[in-house]
VMD Tcl script that draws the C-alpha trace (Angstrom):
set ca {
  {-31.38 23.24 15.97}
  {-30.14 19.86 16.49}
  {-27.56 17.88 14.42}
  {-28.61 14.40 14.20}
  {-25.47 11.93 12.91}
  {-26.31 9.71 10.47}
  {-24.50 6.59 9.82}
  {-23.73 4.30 6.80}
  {-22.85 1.25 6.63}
  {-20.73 0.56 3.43}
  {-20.48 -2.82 1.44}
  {-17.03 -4.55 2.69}
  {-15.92 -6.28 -0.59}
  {-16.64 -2.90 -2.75}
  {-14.58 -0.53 0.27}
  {-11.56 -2.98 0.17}
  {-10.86 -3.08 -3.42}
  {-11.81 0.94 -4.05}
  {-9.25 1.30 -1.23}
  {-6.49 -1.20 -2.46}
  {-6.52 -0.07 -6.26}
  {-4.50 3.20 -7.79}
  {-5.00 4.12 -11.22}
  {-2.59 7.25 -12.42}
  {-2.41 8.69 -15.32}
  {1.10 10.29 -17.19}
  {0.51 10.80 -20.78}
  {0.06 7.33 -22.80}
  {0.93 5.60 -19.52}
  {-1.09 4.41 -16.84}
  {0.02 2.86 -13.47}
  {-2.31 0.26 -11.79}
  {-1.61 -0.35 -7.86}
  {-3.00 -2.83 -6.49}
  {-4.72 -4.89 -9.36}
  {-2.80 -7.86 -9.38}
  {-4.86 -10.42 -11.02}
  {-7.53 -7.64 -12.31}
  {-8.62 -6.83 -15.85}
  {-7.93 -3.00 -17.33}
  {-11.14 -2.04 -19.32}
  {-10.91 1.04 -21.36}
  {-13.83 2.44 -22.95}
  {-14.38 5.21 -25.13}
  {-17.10 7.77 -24.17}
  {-20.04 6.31 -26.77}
  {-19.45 3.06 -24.19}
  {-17.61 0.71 -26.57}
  {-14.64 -1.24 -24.95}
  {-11.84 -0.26 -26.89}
  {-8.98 -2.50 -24.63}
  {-9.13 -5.12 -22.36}
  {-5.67 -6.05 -20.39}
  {-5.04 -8.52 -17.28}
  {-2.99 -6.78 -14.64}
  {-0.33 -9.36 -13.76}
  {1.53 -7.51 -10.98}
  {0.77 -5.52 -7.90}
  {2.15 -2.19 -9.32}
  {1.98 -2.40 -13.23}
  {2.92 0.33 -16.06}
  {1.14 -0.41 -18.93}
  {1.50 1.89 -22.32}
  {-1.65 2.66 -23.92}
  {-2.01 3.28 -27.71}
  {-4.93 5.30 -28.24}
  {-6.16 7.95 -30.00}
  {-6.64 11.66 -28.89}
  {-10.13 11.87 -27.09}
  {-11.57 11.04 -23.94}
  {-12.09 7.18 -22.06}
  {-13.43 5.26 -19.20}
  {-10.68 3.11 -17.44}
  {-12.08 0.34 -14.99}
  {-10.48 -1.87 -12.91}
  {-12.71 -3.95 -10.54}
  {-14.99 -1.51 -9.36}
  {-12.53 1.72 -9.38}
  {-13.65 4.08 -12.70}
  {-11.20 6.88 -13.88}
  {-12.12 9.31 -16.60}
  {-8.76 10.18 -18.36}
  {-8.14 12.49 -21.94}
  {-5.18 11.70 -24.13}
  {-4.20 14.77 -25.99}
}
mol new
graphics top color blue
foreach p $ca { graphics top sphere $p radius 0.5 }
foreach p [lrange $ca 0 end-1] q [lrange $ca 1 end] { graphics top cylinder $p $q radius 0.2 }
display resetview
């Protein structure tokens, strides 16, 4: 059996913003690295933006005031699935 490699060649723009952007989670809190100038969409799991914030900073701490349940957070093209107990 031979292994043949197999190569991909990834789109530039999309690599250097997954790579440059953070989003953590600590209770109603998130933490955005690397967004400066990005917008913070939060959705809730039926798809309906609940939140829209511009990121103004290279590392920003924004408070969140939602309700118990699961949401989508996007920021550029970097998703995060989060639940707020």
């Amino acid at each position: 059996m031979t292994a043949i490699p197999v190569y991909a060649i990834p789109d530039q723009d999309g690599i250097e913003q997954v790579m440059r952007v953070r989003i953590t989670v600590n209770g109603p809190s998130v933490r955005i690295v690397g967004g400066d100038g990005m917008v913070l969409e939060v959705y809730n799991l039926t798809g309906a933006k609940v939140l829209s914030r511009q990121i103004d900073g290279q590392d920003k701490t924004l408070s969140l005031n939602l309700s118990k349940g699961c949401y989508l957070l996007k920021v550029g093209t970097v998703v995060r699935k989060i639940s707020i107990q």
